[in-house]
LOPARO-884320 format. One line per field, with one value per residue (C-alpha): residue number from 1; residue in one letter; x negated, y negated, z. Coordinates in Angstrom, 2 decimals, m for minus. Each point is the difference from the previous one (the first is absolute). Example, Ala and Ser with C-alpha at 12.3 -4.5 7.8 and 13.67 -1.06 7.14 Angstrom:
// residues 2
resi <- c(1/2)
resn <- c(A/S)
X <- c(m12.30/m1.37)
Y <- c(4.50/m3.44)
Z <- c(7.80/m0.66)
This chain:
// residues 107
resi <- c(1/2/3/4/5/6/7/8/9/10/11/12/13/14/15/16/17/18/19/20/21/22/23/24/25/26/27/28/29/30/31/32/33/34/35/36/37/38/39/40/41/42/43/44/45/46/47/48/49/50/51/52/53/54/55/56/57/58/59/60/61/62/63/64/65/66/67/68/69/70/71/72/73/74/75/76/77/78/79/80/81/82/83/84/85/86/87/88/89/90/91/92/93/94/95/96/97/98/99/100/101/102/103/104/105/106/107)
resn <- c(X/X/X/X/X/X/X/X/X/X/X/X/X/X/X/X/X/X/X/X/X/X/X/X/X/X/X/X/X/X/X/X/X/X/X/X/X/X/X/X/X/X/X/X/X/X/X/X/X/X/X/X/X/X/X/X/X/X/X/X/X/X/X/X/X/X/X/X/X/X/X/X/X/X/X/X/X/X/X/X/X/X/X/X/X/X/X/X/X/X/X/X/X/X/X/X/X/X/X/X/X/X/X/X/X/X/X)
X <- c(5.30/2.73/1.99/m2.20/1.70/m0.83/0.80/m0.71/m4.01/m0.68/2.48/m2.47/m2.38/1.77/2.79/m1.40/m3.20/0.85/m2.17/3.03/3.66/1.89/3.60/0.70/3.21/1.43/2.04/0.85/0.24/4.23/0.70/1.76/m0.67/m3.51/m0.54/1.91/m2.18/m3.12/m0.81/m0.04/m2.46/m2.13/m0.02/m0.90/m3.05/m1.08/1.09/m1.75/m3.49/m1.29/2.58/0.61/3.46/0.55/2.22/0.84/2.50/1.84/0.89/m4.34/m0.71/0.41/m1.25/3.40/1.16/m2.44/1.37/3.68/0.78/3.63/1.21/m1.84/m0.82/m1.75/m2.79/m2.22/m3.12/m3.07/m2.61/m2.62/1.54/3.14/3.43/0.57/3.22/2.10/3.10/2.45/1.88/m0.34/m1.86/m0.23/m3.28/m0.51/0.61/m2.58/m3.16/1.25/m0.47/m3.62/m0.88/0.84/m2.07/m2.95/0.06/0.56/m3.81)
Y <- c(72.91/m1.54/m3.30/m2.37/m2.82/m3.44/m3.40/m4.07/0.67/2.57/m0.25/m1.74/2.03/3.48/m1.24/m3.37/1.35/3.56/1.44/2.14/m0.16/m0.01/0.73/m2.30/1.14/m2.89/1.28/0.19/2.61/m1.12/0.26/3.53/m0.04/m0.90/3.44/1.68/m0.76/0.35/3.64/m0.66/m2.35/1.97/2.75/m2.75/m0.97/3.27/0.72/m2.73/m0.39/m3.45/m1.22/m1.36/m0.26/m1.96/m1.53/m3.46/m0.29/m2.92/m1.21/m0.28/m1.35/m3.60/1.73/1.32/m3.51/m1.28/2.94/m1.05/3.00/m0.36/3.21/3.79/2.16/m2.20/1.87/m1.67/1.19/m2.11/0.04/m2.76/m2.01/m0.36/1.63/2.42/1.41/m0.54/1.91/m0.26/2.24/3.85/1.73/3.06/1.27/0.67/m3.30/m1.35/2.50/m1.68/m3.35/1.29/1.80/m2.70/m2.52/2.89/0.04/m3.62/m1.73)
Z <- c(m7.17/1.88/0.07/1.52/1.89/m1.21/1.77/m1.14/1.36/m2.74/m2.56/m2.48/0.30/m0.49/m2.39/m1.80/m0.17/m0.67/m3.57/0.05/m0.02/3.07/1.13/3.11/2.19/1.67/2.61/3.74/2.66/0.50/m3.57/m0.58/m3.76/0.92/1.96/m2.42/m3.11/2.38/m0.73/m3.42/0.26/1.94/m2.77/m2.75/2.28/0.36/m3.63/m2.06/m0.54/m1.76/1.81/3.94/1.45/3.38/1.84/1.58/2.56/m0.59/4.12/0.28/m3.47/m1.31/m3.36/m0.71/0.14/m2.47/m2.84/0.99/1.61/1.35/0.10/1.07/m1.13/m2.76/m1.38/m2.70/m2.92/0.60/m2.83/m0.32/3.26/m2.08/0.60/m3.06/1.28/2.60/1.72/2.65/1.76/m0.07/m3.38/m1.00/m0.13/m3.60/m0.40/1.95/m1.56/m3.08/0.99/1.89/m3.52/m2.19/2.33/m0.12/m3.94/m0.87/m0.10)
């Protein structure tokens, strides 16, 4: 499954909503790091099941605004329609399975 694109219209219902974890990218198509990391989240989404990973670009998206998202890439572990982790900047991706796992295995 790929990384579905999510905007302010469905952002409850795929993320808040979500029975399952979900990694959210906030990003935007100008942001080098943003491209950079982007094949990497691509293989987590297509990597993870129990899990969703999607993405939010930040210029079409007052939701970024609402999670104080100041700088991209800023990617961030939903569980519950809370933030469990959060990250900015580049990650490796070890480091982000870890923070998907951990959200999988925590009740």
């Amino acid at each position: 499954m790929g990384v579905q694109e999510l905007d302010d219209t469905n952002f409850d219902a795929e993320v808040l909503k979500s029975d399952e974890p979900v990694l959210v990218d906030f990003w935007a198509p100008w942001c080098g790091p943003c491209r950079q990391i982007a094949p990497l989240i691509e293989q987590l989404a297509g990597e993870n099941t129990g899990a969703k990973v999607v993405k939010v670009n930040v210029d079409n998206a007052r939701v970024a605004e609402n999670y104080g998202v100041s700088s991209i890439p800023t990617l961030m572990v939903f569980k519950g329609g809370e933030v469990v982790d959060r990250f900015v900047g580049m990650q490796s991706k070890a480091r982000l399975q870890q923070a998907l796992d951990d959200a999988k295995a925590s009740v």
